[in-house]
BAZALO-679777 format. One record per residue: residue number from 1; y, x, z of N, C-alpha, C, O in turn; residue in three letters. Coordinates in Angstrom, 1 decimal, padded with zeros to 4 digits. Atoms other than C-alpha are relative to their C-alpha. Example, Ala and Ser with C-alpha at 12.3 -4.5 7.8 and 13.67 -1.06 7.14 Angstrom:
// BAZALO-679777
   n    n.Y    n.X    n.Z   ca.Y   ca.X   ca.Z    c.Y    c.X    c.Z    o.Y    o.X    o.Z res
   1 -001.2  000.9  000.0 -004.5  012.3  007.8  001.2  000.9  000.0  001.2  001.9  000.7 ALA
   2 -001.1 -000.9  000.0 -001.1  013.7  007.1  001.1 -000.8  000.8  002.2 -000.3  000.9 SER
END
This chain:
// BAZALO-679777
   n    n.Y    n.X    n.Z   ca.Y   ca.X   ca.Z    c.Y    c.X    c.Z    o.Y    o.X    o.Z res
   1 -001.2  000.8  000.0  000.0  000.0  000.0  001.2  000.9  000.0  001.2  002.0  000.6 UNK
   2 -001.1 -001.1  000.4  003.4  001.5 -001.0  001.5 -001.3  000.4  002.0 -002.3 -000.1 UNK
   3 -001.1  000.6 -000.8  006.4  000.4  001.2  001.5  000.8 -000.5  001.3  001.9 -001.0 UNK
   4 -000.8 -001.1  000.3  010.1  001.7  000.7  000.2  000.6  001.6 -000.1  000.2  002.7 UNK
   5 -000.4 -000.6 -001.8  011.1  003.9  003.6  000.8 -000.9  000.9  000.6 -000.8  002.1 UNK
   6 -000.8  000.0 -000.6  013.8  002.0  004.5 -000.4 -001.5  000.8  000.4 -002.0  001.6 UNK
   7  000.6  000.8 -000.7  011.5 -000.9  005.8 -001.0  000.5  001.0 -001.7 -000.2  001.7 UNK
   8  000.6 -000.3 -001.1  009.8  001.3  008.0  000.3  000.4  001.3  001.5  000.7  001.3 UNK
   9 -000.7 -000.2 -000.9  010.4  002.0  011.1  000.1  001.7  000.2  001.0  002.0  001.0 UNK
  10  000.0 -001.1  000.1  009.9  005.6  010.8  001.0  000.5 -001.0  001.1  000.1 -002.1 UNK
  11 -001.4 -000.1  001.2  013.1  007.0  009.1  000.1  002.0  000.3  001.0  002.8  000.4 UNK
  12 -000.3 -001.7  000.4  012.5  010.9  009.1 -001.5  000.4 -001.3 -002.1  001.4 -001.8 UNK
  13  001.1 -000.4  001.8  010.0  010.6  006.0  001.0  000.8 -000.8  002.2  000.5 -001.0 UNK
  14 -001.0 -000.8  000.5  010.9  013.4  004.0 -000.6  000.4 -001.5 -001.9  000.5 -001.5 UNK
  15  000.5 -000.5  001.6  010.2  014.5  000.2 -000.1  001.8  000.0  000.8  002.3  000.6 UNK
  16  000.1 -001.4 -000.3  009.3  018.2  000.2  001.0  000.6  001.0  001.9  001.3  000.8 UNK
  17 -000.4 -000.4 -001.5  010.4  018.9  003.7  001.6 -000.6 -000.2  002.4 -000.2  000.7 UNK
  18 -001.2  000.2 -000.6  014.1  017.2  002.8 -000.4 -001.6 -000.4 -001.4 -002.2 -000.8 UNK
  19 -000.5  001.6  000.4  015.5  013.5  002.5  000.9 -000.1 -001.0  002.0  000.2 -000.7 UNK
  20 -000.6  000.4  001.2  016.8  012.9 -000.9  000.6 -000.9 -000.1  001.5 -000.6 -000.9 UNK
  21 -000.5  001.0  000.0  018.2  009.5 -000.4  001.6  000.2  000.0  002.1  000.9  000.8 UNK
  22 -001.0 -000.7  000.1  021.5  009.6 -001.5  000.7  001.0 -001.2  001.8  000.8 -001.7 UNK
  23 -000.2 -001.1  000.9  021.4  012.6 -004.0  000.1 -000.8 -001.4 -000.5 -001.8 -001.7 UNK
  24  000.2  000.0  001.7  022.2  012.3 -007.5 -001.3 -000.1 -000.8 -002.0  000.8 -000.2 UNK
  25  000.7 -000.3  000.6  019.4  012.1 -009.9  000.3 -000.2 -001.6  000.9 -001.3 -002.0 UNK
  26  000.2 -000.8  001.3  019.2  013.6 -013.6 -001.3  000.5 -000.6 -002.3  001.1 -000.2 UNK
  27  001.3 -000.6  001.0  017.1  014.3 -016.6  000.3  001.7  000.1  001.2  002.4  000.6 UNK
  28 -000.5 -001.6 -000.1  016.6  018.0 -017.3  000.8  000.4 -001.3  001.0  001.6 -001.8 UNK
  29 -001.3 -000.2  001.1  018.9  017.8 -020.0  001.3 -000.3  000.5  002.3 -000.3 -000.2 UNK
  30 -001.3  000.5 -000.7  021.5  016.7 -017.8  000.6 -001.1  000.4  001.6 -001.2  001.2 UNK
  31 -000.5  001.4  000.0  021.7  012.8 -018.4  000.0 -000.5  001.3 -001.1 -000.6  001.8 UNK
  32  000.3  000.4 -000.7  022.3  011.4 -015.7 -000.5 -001.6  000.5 -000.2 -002.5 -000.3 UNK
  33  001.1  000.9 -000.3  020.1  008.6 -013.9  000.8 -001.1  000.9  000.7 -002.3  000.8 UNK
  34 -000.7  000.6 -001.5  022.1  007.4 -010.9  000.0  000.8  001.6  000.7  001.8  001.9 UNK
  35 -000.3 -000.3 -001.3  021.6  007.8 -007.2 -001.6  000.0  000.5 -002.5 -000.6 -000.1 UNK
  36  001.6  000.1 -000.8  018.2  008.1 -005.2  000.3 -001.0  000.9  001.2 -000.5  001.6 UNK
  37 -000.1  001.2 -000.6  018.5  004.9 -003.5 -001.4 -000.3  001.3 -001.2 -000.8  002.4 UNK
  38  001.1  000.4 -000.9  015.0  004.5 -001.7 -001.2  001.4  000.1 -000.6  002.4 -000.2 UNK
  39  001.1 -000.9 -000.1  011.9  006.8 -001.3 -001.1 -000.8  000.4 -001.3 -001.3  001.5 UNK
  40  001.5  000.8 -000.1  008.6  005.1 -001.7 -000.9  000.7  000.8 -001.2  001.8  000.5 UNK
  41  001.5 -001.0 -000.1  005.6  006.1  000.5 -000.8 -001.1  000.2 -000.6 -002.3  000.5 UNK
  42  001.5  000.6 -000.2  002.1  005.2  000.5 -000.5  000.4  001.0 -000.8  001.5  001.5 UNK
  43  000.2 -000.1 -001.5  001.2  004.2  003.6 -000.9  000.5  000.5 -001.0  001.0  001.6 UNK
  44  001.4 -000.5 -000.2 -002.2  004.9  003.3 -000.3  001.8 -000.2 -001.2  002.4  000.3 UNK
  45  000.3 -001.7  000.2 -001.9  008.7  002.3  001.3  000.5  000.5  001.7  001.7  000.2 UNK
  46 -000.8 -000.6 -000.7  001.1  009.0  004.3  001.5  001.0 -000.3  002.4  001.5  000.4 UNK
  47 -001.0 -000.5  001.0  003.4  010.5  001.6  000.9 -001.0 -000.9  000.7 -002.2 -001.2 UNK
  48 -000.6  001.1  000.7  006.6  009.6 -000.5 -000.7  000.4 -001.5 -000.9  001.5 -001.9 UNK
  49  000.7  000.0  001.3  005.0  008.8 -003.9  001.0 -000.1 -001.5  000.8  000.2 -002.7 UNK
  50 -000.2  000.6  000.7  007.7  007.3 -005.5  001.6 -000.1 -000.1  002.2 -001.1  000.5 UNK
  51 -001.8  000.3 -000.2  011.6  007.6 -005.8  000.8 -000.6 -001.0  001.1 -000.3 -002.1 UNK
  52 -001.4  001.3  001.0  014.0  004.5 -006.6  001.5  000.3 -000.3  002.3  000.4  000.6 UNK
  53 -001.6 -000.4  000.5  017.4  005.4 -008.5  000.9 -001.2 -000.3  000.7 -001.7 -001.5 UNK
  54 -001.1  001.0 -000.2  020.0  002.9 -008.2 -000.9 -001.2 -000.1 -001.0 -001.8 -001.1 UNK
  55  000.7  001.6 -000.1  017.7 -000.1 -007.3 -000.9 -000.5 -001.2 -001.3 -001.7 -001.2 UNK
  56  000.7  000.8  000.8  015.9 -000.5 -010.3 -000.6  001.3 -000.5 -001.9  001.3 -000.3 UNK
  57  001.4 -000.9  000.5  014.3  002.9 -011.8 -000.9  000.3  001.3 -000.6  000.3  002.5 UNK
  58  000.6 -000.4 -001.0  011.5  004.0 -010.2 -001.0  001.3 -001.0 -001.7  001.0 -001.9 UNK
  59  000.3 -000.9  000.4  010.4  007.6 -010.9 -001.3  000.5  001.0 -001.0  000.4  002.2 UNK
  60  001.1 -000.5 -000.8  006.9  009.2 -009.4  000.5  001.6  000.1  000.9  002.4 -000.7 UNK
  61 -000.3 -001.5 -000.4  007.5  012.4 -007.5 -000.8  001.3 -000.8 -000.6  002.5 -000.5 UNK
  62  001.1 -000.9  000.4  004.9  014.0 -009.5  001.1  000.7 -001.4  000.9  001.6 -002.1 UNK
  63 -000.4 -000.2  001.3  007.5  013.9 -012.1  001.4  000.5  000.2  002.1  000.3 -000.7 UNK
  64 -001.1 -000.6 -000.3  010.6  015.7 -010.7 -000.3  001.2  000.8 -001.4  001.5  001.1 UNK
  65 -000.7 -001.2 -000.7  012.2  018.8 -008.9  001.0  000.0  000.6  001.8 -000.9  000.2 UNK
  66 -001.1  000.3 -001.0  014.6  019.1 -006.3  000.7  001.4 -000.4  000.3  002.6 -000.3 UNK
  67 -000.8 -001.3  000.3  017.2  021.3 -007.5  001.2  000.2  001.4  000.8 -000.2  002.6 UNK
  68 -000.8 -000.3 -000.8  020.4  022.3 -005.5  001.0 -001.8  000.9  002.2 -002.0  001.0 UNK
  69 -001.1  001.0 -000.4  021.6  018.7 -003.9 -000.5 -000.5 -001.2  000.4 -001.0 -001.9 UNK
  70  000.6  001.3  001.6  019.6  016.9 -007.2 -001.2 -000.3 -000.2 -002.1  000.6 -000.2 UNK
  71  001.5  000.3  000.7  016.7  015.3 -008.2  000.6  000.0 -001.8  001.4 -000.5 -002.5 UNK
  72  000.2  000.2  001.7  015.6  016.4 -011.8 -001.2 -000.7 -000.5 -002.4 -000.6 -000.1 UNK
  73  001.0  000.6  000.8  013.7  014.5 -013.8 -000.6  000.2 -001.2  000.0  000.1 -002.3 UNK
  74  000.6 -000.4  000.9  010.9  015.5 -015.9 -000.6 -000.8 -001.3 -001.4 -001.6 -001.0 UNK
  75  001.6  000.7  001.2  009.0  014.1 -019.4  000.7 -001.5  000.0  000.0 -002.4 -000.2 UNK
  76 -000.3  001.5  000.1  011.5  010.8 -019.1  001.3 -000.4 -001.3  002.3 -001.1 -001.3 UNK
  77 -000.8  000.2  000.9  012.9  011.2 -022.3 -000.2 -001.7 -000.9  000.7 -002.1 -001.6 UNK
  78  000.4  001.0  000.1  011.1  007.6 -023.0  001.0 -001.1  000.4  001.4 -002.1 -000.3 UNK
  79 -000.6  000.7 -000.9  013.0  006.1 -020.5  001.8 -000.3 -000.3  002.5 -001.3 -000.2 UNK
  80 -001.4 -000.4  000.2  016.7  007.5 -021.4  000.6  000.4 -001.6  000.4  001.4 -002.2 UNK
  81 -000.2 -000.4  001.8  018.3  006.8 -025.3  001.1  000.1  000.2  001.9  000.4 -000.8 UNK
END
């Protein structure tokens, strides 16, 4: 089951040791995406799986990098014309 963080009562869930929520997110060409708005985890494996950008994208962690103060986003040339 995949909850956002911000319904949990636990609020120091973190994305490779930081909290992203907040941050900017961009493609790796530079487009930008919006805002990291939520952080998904799966409750059951105890990790965030899943991070929401201004309320409606939702990108899988498997698929970015945490640059300086940014989430980048990879392979989502699909997504962005």
């Amino acid at each position: 089951m995949m909850l956002a963080l911000t319904l949990l009562e636990q609020t120091e869930v973190e994305y490779d040791g930081r909290d992203v929520t907040g941050w900017p997110a961009q493609t790796e060409t530079g487009i930008k995406l919006g805002t990291v708005t939520q952080m998904m985890i799966d409750t059951e494996l105890d990790v965030v799986t899943v991070l929401r950008v201004n309320d409606a994208l939702m990108i899988p962690v498997n698929k970015v990098t945490l640059g300086d103060g940014v989430v980048i986003a990879h392979h989502l040339r699909h997504l962005v014309r």
